[in-house]
DOSE-219162 format. One record per atom (N, C-alpha, C): residue number from 1; residue in three letters; x, y, z; atom name. Coordinates in pm, 1 decimal, decimal comma, always signed. Example, Ala and Ser with C-alpha at 12.3 -4.5 7.8 and 13.67 -1.06 7.14 Angstrom:
BEGIN
[1 ALA [+1319,0 -569,0 +780,0] N]
[1 ALA [+1230,0 -450,0 +780,0] CA]
[1 ALA [+1320,0 -330,0 +780,0] C]
[2 SER [+1285,0 -225,0 +708,0] N]
[2 SER [+1367,0 -106,0 +714,0] CA]
[2 SER [+1290,0 +3,0 +787,0] C]
***
This chain:
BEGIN
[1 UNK [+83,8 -117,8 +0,0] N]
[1 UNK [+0,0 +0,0 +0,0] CA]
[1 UNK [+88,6 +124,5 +0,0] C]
[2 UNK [+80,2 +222,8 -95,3] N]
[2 UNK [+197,1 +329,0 -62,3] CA]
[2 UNK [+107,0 +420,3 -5,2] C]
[3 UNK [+185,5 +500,5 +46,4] N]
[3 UNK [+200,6 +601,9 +142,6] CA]
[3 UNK [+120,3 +750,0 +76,0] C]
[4 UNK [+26,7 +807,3 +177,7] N]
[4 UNK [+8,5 +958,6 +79,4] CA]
[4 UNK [+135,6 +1050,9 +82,9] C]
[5 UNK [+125,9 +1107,5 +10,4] N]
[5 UNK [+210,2 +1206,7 -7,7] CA]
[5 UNK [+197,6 +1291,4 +38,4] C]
[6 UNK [+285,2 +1386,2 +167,0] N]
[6 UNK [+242,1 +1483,4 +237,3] CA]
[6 UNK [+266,3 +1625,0 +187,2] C]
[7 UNK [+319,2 +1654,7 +50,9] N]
[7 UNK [+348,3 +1747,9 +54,4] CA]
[7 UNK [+252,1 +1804,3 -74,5] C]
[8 UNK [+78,9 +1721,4 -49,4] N]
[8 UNK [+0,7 +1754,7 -151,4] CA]
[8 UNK [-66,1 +1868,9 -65,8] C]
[9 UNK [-78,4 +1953,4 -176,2] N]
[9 UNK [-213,6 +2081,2 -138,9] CA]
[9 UNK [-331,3 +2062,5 -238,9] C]
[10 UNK [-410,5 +2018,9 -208,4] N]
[10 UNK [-528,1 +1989,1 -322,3] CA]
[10 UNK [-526,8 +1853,0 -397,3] C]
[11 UNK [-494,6 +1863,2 -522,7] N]
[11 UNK [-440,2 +1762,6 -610,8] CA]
[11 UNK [-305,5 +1774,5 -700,5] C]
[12 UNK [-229,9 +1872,8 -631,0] N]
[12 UNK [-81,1 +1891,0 -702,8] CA]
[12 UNK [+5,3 +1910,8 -605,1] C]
[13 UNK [+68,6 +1796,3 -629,2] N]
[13 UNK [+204,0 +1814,6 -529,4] CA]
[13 UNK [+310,2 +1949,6 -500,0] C]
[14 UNK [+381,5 +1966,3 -431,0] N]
[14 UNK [+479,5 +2028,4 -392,1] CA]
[14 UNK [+597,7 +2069,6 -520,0] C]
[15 UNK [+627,4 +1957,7 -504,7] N]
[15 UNK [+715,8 +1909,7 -662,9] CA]
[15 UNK [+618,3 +2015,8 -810,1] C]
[16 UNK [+559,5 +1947,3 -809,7] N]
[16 UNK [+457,6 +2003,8 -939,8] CA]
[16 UNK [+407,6 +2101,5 -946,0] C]
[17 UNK [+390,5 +2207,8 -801,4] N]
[17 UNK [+394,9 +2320,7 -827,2] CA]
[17 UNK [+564,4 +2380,3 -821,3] C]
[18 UNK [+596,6 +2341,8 -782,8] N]
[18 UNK [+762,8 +2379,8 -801,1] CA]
[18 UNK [+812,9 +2425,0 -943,7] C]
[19 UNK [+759,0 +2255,8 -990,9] N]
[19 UNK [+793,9 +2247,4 -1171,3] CA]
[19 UNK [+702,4 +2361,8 -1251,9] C]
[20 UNK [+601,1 +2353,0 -1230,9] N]
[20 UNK [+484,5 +2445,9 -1319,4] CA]
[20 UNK [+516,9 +2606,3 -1313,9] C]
[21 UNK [+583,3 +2617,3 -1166,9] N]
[21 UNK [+628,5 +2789,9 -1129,9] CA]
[21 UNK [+705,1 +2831,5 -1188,1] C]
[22 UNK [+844,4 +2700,0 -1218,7] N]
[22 UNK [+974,7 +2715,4 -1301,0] CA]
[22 UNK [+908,8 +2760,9 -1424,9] C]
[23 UNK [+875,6 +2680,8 -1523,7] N]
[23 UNK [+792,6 +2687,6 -1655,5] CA]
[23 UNK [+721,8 +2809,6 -1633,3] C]
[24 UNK [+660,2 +2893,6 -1536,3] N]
[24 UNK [+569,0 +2971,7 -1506,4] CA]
[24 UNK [+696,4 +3060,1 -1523,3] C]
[25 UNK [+809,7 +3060,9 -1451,0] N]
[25 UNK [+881,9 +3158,4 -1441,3] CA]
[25 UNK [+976,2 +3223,7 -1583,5] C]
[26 UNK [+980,4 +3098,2 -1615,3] N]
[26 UNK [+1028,1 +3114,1 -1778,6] CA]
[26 UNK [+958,4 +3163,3 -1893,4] C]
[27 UNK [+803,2 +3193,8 -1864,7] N]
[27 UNK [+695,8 +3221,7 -1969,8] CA]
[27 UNK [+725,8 +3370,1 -1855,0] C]
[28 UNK [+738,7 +3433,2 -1758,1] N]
[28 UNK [+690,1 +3547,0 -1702,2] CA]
[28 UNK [+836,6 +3617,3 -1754,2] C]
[29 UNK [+966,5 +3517,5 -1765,9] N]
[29 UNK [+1107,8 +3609,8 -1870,3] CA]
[29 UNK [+1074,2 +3658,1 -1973,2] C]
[30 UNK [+1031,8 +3537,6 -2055,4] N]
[30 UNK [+973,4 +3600,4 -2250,1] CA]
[30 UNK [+877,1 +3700,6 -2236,3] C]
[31 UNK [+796,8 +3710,6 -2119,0] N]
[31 UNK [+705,9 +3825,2 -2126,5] CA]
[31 UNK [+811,7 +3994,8 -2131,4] C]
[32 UNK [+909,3 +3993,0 -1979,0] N]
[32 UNK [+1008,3 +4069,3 -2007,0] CA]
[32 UNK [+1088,9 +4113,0 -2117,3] C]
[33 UNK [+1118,6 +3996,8 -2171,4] N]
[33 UNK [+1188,6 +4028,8 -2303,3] CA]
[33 UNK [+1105,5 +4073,2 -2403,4] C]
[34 UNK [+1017,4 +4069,4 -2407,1] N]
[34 UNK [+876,1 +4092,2 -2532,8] CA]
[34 UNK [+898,8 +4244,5 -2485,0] C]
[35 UNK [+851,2 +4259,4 -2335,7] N]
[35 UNK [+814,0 +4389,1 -2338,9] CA]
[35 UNK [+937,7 +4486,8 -2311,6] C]
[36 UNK [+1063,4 +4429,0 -2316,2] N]
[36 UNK [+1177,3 +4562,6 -2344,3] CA]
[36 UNK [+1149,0 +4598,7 -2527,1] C]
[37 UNK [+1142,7 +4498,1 -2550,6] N]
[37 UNK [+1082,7 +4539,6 -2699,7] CA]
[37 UNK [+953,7 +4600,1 -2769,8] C]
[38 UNK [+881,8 +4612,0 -2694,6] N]
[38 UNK [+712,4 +4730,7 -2701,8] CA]
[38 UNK [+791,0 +4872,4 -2620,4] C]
[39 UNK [+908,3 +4866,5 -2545,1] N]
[39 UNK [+922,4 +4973,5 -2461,4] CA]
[39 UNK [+1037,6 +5035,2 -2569,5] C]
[40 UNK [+1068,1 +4975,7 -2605,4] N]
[40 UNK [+1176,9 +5042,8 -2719,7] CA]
[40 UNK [+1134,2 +5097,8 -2850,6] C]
[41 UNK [+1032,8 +4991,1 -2879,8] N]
[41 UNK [+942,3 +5061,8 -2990,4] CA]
[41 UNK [+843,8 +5159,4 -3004,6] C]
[42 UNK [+851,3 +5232,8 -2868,1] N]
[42 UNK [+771,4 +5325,6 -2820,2] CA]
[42 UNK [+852,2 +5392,4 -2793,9] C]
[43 UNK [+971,7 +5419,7 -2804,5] N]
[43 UNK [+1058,5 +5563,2 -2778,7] CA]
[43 UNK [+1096,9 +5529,3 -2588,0] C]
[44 UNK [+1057,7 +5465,6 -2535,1] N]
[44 UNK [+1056,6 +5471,3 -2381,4] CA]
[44 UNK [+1189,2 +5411,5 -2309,4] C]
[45 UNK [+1250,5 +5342,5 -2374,1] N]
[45 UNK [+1402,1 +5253,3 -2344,1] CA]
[45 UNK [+1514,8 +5371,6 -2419,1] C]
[46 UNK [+1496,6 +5409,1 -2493,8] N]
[46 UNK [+1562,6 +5535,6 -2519,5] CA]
[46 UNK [+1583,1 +5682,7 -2494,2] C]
[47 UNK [+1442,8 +5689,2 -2433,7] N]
[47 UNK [+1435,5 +5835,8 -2324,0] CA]
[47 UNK [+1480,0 +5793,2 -2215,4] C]
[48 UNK [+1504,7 +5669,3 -2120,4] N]
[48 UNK [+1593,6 +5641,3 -2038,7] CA]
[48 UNK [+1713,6 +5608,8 -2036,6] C]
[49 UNK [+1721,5 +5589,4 -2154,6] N]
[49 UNK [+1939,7 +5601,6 -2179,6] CA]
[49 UNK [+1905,8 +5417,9 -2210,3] C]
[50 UNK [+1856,1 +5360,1 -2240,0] N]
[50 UNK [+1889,3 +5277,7 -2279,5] CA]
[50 UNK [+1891,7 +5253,5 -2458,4] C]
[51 UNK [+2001,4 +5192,7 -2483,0] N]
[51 UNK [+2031,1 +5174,7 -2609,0] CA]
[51 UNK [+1955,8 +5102,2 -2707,2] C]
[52 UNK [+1929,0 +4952,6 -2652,5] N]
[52 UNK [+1869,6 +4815,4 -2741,5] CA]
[52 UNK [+1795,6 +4738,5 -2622,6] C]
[53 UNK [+1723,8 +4700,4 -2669,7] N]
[53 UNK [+1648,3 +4559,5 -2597,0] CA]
[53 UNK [+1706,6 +4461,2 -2552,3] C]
[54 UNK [+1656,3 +4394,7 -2522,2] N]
[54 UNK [+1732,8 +4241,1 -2502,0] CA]
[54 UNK [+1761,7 +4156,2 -2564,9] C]
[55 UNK [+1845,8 +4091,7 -2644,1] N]
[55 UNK [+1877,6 +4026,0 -2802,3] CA]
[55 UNK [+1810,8 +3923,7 -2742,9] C]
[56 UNK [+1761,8 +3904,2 -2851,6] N]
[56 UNK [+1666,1 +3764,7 -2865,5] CA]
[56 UNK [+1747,6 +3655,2 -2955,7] C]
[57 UNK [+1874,5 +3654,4 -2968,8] N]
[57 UNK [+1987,9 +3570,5 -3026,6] CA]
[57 UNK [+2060,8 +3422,4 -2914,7] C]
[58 UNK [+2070,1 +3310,8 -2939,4] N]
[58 UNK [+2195,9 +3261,6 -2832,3] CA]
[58 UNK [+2315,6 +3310,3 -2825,3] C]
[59 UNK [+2391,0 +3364,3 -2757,0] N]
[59 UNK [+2315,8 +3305,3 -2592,5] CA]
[59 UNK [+2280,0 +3398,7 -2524,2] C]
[60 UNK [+2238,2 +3533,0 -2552,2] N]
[60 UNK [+2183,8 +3604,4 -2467,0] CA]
[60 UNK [+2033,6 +3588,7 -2429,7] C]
[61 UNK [+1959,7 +3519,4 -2511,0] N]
[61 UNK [+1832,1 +3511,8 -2471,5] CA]
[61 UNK [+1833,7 +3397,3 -2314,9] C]
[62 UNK [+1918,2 +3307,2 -2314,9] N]
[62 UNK [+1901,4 +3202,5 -2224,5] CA]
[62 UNK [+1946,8 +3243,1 -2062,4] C]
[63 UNK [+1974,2 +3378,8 -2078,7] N]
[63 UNK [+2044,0 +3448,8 -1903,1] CA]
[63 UNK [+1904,2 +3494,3 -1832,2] C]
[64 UNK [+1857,6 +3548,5 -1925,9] N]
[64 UNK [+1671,7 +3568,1 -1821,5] CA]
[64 UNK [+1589,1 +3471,0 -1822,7] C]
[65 UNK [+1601,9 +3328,4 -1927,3] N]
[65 UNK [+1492,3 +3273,8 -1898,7] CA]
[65 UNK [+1552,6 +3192,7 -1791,9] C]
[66 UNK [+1651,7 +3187,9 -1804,3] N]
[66 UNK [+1705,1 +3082,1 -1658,0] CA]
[66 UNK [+1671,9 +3166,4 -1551,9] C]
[67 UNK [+1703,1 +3286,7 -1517,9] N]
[67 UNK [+1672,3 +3381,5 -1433,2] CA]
[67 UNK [+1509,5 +3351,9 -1392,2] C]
[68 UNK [+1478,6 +3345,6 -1487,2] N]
[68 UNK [+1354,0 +3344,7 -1444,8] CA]
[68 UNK [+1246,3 +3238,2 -1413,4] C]
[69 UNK [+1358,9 +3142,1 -1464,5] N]
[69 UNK [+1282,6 +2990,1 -1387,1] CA]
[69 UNK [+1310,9 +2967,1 -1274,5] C]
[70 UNK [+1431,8 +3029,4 -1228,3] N]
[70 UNK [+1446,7 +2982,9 -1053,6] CA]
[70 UNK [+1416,6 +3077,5 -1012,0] C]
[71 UNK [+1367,8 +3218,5 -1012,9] N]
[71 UNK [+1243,6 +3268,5 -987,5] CA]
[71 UNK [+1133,0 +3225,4 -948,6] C]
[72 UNK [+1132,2 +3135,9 -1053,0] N]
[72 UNK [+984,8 +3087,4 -1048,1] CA]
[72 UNK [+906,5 +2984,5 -979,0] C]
[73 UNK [+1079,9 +2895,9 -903,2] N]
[73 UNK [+1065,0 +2770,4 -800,4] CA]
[73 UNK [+1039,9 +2864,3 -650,0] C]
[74 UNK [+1085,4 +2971,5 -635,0] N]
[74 UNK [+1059,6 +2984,6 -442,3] CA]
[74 UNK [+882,7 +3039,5 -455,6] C]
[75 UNK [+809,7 +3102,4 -557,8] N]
[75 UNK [+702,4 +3140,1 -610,4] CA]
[75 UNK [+594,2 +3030,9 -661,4] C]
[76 UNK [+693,5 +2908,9 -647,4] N]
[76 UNK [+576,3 +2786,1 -619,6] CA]
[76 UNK [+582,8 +2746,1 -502,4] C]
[77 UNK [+657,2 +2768,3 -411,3] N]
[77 UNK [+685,5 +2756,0 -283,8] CA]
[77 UNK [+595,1 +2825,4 -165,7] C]
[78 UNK [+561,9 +2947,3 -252,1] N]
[78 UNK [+472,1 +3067,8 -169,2] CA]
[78 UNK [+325,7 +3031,0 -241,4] C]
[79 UNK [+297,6 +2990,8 -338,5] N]
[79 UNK [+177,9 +3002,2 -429,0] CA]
[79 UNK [+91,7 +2925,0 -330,5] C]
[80 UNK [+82,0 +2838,9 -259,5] N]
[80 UNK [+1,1 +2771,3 -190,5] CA]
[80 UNK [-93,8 +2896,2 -107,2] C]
[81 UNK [+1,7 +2956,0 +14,0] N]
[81 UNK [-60,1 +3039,8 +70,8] CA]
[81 UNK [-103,0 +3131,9 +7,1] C]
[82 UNK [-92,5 +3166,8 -107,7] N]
[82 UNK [-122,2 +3320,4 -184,5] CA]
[82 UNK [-218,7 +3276,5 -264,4] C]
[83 UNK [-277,0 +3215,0 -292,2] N]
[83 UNK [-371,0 +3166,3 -399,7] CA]
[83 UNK [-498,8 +3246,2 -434,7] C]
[84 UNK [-516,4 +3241,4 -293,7] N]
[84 UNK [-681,1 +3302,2 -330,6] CA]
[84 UNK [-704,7 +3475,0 -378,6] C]
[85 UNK [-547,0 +3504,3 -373,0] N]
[85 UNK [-540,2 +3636,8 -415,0] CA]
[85 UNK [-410,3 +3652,3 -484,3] C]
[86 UNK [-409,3 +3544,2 -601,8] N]
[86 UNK [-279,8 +3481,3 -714,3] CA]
[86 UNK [-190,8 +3630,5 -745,9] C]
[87 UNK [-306,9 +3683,6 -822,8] N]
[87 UNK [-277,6 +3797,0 -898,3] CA]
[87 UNK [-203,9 +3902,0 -835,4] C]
[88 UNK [-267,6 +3931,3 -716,8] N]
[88 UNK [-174,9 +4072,6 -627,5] CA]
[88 UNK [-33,1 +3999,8 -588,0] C]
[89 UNK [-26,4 +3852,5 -585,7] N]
[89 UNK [+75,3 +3809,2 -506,1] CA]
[89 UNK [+179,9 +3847,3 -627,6] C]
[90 UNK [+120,3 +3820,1 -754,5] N]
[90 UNK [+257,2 +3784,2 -844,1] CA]
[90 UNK [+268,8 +3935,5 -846,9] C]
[91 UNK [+159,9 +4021,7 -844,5] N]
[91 UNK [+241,0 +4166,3 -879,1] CA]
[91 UNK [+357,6 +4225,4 -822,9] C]
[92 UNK [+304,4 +4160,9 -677,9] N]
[92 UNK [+433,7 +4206,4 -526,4] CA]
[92 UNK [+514,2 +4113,0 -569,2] C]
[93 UNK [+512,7 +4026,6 -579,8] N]
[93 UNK [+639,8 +3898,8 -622,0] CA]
[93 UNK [+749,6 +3938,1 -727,0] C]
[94 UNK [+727,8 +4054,0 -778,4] N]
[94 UNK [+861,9 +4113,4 -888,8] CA]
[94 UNK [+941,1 +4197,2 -781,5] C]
[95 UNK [+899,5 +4234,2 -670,5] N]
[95 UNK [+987,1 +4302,0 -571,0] CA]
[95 UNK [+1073,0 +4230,0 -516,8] C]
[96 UNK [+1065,4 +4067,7 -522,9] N]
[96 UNK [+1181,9 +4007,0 -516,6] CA]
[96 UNK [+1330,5 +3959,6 -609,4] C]
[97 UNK [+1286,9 +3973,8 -695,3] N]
[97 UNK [+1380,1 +3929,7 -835,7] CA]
[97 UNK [+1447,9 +4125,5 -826,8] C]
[98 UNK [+1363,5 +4203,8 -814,3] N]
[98 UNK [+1421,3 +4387,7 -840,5] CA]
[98 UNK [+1502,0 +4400,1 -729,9] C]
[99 UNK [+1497,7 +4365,6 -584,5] N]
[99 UNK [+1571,2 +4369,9 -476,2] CA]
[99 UNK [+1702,6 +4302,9 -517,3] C]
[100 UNK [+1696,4 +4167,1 -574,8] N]
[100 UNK [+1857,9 +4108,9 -579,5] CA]
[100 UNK [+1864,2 +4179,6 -660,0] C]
[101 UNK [+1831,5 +4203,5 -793,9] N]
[101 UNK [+1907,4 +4265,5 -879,4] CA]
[101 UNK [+1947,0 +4437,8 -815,2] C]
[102 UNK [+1858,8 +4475,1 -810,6] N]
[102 UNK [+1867,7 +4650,4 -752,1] CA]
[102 UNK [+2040,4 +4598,4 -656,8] C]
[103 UNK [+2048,9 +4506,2 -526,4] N]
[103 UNK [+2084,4 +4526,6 -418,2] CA]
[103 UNK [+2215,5 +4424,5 -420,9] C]
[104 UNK [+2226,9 +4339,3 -549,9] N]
[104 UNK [+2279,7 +4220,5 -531,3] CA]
[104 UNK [+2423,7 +4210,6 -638,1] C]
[105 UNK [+2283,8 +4228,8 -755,0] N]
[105 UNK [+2400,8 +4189,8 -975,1] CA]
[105 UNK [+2421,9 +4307,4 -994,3] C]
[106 UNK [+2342,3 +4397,4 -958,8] N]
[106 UNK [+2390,9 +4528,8 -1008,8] CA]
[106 UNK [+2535,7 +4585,3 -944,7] C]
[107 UNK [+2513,2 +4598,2 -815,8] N]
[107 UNK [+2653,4 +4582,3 -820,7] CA]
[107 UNK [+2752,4 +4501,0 -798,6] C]
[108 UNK [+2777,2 +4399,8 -815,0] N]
[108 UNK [+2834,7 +4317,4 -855,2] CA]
[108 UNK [+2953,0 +4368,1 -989,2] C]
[109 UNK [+2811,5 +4387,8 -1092,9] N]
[109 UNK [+2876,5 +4395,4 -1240,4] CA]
[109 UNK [+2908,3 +4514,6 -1259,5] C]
[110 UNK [+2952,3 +4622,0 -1130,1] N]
[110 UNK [+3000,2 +4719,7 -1157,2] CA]
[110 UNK [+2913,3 +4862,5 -1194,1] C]
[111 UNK [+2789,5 +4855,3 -1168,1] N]
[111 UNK [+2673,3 +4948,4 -1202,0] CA]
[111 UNK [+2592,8 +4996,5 -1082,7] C]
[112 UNK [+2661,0 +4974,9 -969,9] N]
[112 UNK [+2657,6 +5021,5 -816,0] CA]
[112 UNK [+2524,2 +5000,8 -786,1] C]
[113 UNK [+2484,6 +5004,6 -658,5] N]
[113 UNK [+2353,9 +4990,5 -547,6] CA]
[113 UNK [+2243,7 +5095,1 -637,1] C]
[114 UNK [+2102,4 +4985,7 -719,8] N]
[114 UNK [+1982,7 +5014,8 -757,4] CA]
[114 UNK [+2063,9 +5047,2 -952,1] C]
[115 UNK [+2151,2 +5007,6 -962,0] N]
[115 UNK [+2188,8 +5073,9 -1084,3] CA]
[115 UNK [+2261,6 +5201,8 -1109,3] C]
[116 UNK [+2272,2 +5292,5 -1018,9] N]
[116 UNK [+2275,7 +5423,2 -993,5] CA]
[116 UNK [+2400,3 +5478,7 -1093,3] C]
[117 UNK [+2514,0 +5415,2 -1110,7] N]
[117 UNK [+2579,1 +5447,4 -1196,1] CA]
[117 UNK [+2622,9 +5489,6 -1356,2] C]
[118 UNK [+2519,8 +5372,5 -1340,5] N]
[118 UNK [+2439,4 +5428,6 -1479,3] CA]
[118 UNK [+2344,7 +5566,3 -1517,4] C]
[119 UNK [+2337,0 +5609,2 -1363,0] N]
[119 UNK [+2181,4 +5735,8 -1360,8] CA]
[119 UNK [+2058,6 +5642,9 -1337,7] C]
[120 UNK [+1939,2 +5743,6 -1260,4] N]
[120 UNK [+1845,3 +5724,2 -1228,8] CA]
[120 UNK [+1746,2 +5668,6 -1336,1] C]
[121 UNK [+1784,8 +5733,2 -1433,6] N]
[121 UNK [+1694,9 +5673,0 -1556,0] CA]
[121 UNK [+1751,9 +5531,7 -1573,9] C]
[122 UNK [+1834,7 +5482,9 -1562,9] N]
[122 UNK [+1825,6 +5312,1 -1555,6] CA]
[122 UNK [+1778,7 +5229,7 -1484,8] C]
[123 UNK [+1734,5 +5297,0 -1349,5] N]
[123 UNK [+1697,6 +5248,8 -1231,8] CA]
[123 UNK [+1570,8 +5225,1 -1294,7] C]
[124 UNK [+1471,0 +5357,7 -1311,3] N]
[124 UNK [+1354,7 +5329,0 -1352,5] CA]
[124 UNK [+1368,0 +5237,9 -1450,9] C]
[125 UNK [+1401,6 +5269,7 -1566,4] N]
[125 UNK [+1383,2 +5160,1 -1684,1] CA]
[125 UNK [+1393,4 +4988,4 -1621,0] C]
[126 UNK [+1499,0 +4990,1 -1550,2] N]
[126 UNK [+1461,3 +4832,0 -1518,5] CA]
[126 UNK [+1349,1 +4822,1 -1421,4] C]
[127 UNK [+1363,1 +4907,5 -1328,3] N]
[127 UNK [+1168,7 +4835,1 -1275,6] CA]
[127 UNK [+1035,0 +4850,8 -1372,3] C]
[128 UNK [+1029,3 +4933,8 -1473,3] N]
[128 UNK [+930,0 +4917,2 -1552,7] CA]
[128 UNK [+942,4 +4811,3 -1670,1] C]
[129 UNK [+1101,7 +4801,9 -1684,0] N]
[129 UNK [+1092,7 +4674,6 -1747,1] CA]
[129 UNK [+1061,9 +4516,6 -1719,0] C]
[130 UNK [+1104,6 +4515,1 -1598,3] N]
[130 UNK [+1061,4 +4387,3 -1508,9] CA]
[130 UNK [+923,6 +4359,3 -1437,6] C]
[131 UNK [+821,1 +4508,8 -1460,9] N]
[131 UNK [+713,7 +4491,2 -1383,2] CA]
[131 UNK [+617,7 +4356,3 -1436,1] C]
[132 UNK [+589,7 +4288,8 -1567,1] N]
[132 UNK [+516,9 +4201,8 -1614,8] CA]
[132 UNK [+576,9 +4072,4 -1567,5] C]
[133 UNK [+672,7 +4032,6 -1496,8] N]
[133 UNK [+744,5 +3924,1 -1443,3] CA]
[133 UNK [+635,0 +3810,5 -1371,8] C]
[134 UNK [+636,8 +3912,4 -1223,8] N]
[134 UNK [+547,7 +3803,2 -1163,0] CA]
[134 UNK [+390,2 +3828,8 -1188,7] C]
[135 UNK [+348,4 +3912,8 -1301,9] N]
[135 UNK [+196,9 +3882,4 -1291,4] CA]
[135 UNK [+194,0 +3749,8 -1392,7] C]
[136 UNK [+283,5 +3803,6 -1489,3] N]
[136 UNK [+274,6 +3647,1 -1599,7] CA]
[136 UNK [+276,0 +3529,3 -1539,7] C]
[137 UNK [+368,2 +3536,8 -1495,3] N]
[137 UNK [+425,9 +3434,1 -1427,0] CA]
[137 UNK [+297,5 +3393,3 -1270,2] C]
[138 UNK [+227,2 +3457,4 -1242,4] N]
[138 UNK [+96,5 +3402,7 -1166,3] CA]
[138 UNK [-20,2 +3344,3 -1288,6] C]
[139 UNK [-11,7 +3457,3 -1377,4] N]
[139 UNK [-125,0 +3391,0 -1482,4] CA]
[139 UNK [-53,7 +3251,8 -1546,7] C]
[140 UNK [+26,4 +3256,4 -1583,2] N]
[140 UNK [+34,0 +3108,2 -1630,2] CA]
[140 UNK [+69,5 +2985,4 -1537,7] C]
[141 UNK [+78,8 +3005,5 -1408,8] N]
[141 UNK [+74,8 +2905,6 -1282,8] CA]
[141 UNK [-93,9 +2858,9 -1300,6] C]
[142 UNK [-143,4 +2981,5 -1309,4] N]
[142 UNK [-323,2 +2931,6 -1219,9] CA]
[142 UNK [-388,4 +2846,9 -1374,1] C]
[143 UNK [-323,6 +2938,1 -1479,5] N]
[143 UNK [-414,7 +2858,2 -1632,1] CA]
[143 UNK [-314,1 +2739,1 -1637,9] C]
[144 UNK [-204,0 +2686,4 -1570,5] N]
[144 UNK [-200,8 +2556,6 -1555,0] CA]
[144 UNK [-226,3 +2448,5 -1501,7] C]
[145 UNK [-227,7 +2508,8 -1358,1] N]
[145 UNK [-268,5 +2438,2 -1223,2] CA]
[145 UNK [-411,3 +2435,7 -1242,6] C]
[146 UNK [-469,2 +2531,5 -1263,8] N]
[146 UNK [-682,9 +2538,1 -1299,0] CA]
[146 UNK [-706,3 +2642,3 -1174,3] C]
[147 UNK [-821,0 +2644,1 -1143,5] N]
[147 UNK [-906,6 +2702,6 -1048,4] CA]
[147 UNK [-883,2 +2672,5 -921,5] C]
[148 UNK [-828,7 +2525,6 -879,9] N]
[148 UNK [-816,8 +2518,0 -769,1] CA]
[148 UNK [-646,9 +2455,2 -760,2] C]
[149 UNK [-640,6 +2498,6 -635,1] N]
[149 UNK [-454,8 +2426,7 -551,8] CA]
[149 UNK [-524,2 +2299,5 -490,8] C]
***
């Protein structure tokens, strides 16, 4: 007789929302990358000093979607408790991916605390560029998972 599985919420495991968030998190990157490209084609990535979009070539396309699949595992981790209000969660949920980057890569790679070295206008440009992250990335968790956890 095997054993239940304790780490079910509903009818999808732990694991499987894990996996679906990853995949979730990787559809909420291409959304990013789509939309540095509506923001550029609108004059708006260039009134902030930014130059080009995000190449959609290998291997630069594969640094955000990875980014954004392990994103997308601690956000299946939280999705249980956040469910019944998916949508606000994923909106607040890009304040985590903007914090490491703002507090973490940015400077790291030499572009100091929030970007700042670059100027303020980069700062903004990347939080308006990253804002579609975690809502995508909630909408395509729930139109996979369904209606219920």
């Amino acid at each position: 007789m095997m054993e239940p599985d304790m780490n079910v919420l509903g009818s999808v495991t732990l694991s499987q929302r894990v996996a679906i968030c990853f995949a979730s998190g990787v559809v909420g990157a291409v959304g990013v990358v789509l939309f540095s490209y509506v923001l550029f084609g609108l004059g708006i990535s260039s009134a902030l000093g930014v130059k080009a979009p995000i190449p959609l070539k290998a291997p630069d396309i594969y640094r955000p979607l990875f980014w954004g699949g392990l994103w997308g595992i601690p956000f299946g981790l939280l999705i249980g408790a956040a469910w019944k209000s998916l949508s606000l969660f994923g909106f607040l949920y890009v304040l985590a991916p903007l914090l490491a980057l703002f507090l973490i890569f940015l400077p790291l790679g030499g572009a100091g605390f929030f970007g700042l070295r670059q100027g303020p206008k980069f700062t903004l440009y990347l939080l308006l560029v990253n804002l579609p992250f975690g809502i995508i990335t909630a909408l395509v968790a729930r139109a996979i998972i369904g209606t219920h956890l």
